[in-house]
C-alpha positions in Angstrom: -30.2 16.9 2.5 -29.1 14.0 4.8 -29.0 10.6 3.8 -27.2 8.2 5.6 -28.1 6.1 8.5 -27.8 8.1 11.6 -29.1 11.5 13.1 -29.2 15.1 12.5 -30.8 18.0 14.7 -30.6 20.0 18.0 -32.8 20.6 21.4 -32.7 23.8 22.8 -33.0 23.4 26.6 -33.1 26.8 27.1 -31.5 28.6 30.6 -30.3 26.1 33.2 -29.0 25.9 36.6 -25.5 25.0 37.0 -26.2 21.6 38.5 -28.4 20.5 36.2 -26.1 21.5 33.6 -23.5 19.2 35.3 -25.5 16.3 35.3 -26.4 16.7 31.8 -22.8 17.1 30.6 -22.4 14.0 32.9 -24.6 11.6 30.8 -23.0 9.2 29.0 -24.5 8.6 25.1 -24.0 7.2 21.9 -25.4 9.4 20.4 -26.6 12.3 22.0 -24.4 15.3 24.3 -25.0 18.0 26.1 -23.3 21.1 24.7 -22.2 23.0 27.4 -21.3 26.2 25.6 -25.1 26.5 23.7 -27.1 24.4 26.7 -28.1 22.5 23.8 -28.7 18.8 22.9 -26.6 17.7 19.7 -25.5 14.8 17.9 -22.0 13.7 18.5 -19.3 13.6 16.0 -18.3 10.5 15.8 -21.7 8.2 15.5 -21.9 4.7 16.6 -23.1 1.4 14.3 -23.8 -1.3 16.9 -27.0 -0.3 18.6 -30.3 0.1 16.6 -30.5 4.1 16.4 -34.3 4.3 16.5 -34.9 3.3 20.0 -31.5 4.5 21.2 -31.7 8.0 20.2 -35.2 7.7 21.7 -33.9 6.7 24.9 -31.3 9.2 25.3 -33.4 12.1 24.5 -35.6 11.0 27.3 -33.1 10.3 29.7 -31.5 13.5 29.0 -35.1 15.6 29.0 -35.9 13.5 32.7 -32.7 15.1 34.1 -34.1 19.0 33.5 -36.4 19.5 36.7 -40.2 19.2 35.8 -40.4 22.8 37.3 -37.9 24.3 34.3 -40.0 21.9 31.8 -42.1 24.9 30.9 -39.0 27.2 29.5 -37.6 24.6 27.4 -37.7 26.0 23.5 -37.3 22.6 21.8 -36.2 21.4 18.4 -35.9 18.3 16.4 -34.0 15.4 15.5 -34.7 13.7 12.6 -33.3 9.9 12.5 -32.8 7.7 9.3 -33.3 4.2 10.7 -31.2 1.1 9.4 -33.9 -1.1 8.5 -36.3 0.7 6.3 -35.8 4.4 4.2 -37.8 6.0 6.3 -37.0 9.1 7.9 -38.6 9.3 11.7 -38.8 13.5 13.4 -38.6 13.2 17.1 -40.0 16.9 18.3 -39.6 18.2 21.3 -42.0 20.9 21.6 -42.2 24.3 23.7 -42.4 23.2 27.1 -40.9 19.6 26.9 -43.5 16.9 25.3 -42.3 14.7 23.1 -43.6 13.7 19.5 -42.1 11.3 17.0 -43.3 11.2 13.8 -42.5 8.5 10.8 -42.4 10.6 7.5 -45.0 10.4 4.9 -44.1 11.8 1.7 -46.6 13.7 -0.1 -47.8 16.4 -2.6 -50.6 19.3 -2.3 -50.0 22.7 -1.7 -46.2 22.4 -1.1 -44.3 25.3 -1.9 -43.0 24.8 -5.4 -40.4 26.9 -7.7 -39.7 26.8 -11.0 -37.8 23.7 -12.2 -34.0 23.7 -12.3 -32.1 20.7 -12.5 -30.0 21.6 -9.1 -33.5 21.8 -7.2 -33.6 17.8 -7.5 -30.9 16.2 -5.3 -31.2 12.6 -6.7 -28.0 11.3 -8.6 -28.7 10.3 -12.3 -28.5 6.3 -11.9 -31.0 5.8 -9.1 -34.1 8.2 -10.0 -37.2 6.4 -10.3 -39.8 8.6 -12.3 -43.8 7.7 -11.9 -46.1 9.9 -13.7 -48.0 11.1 -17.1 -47.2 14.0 -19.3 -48.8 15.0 -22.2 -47.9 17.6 -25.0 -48.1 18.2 -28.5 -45.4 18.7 -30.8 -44.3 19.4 -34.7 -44.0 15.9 -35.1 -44.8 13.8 -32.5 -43.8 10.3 -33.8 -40.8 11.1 -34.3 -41.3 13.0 -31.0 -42.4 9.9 -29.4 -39.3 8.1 -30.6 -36.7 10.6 -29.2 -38.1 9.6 -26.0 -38.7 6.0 -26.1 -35.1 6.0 -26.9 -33.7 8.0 -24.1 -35.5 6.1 -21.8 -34.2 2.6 -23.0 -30.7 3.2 -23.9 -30.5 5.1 -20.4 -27.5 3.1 -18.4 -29.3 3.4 -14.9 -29.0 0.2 -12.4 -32.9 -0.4 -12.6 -33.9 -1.6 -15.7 -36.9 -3.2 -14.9 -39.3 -0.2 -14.6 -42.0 0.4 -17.2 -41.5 4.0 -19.6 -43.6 4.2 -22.9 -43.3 7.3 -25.2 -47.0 6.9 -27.7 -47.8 9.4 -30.6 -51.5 10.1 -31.8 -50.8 11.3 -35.3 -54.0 12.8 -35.9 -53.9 15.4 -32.7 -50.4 16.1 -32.8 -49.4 15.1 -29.3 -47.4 12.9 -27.2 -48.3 10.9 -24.3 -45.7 9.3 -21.9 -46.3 7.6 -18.9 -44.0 6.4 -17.0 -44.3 3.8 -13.5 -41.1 3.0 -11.3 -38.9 4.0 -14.7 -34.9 4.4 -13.9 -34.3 7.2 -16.2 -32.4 10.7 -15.2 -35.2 13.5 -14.5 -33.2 15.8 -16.0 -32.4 14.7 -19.1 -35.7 13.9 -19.6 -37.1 17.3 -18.7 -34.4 18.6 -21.3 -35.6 16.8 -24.0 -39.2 16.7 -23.3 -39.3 20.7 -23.2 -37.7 20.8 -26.3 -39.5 18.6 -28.4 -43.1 19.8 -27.1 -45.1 22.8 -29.1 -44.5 26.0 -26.2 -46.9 26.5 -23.6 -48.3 22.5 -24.5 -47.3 20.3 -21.8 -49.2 19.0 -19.2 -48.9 16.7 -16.2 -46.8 15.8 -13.3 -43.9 13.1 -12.7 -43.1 12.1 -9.4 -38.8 11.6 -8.5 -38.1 9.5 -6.1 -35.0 7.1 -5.3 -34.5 3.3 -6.0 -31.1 4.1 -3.4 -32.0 2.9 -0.2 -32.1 6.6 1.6 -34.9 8.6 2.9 -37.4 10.5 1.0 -36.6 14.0 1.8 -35.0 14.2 -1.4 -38.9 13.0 -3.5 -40.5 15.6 -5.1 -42.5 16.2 -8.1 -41.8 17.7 -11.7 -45.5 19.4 -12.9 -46.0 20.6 -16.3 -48.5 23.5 -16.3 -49.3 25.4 -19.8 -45.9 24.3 -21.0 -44.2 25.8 -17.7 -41.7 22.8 -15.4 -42.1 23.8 -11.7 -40.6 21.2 -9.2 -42.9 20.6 -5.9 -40.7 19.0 -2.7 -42.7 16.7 -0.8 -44.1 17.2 2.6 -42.5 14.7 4.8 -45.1 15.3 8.0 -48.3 15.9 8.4 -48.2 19.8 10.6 -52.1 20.2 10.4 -52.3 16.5 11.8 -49.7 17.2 14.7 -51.6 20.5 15.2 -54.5 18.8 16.2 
């Protein structure tokens, strides 16, 4: 996962002419560089912190894609950069497809048909103190108040950085279930996923949580916990819309 402010990715220019090589190699950048030995464009080493990224990395890839002849545009492969921008936690793709065009896409997180696997508490990235946990589960246990308790109390003697989020942990005696819900709640996913599978009757629980980040990073580390017929399965989220792009 990346997370800090900067840049990440390659663009594969493909075979070039000498001279065009030169000049790229030429360029300066803040940056961006040509890789001689690949005939690549990378992300240098050492990144700079006084010019917005955004608009600069924008700028350089152009530059840098205007100095391939628009005859040779047609055998470029391509590749992406993906650029974490100072001023917000989004994460923005700049694509440069087959043949040369240029797409830049902010990041949307989402759920629906993403691949999913079943949960494991390395498969979510997000350190303990800043998860923030929306969703509902539901499940029935041997004795749910006390049920109800166990988790009422996880979540409020949890020593995250966020307090002010809203968890509640309710019993209904006569059914024998559990309902939490949970909105914007600073409370380790996995310690709540550990407790909540063993408290609940096997094969009850139901419903989904979504973990996300009150850090101020991107979202490709958001994804969703979903409780199926008792079974955890953890769902990343798509960041861009492909079938929209396709189109």
């Amino acid at each position: 996962m990346f997370h800090e402010q900067g840049c990440h990715g390659r663009v594969e220019l493909g075979t070039l002419p000498e001279a065009t090589r030169a000049i790229l190699d030429a360029l300066p950048g803040e940056w961006l560089d040509f890789d001689l030995p690949s005939g690549a464009i990378v992300v240098r080493h050492i990144q700079p912190t006084a010019a917005p990224c955004l608009p600069t990395i924008a700028q350089e890839l152009v530059r840098m894609l205007a100095a391939v002849p628009v005859e040779l545009h047609a055998a470029i492969p391509g590749g992406d950069l993906y650029v974490h921008t100072e001023d917000s936690p989004h994460v923005v793709r700049l694509r440069v497809e087959a043949g040369g065009a240029v797409r830049i896409s902010w990041a949307h997180p989402r759920f629906g048909g993403a691949s999913r696997q079943r949960y494991a508490a390395d498969a979510i990235g997000i350190d303990a103190v800043f998860c923030r946990l929306t969703g509902t589960v539901t499940f029935a246990a041997a004795q749910p108040a006390g049920a109800a308790r166990q988790l009422q109390r996880l979540a409020d003697t949890f020593e995250g950085l966020y307090p002010e989020g809203h968890f509640q942990a309710t019993a209904a005696a006569p059914r024998g279930s559990v309902h939490v819900e949970m909105e914007d709640a600073n409370v380790d996913i996995r310690l709540l996923v550990t407790r909540l599978v063993h408290l609940a009757t096997p094969g009850s629980a139901t419903g989904a949580i979504q973990v996300g980040t009150f850090d101020v990073r991107s979202p490709d580390d958001c994804v969703r916990v979903v409780f199926e017929q008792g079974t955890a399965w953890v769902e990343p989220a798509t960041l861009f819309d492909e079938a929209s792009a396709a189109g």
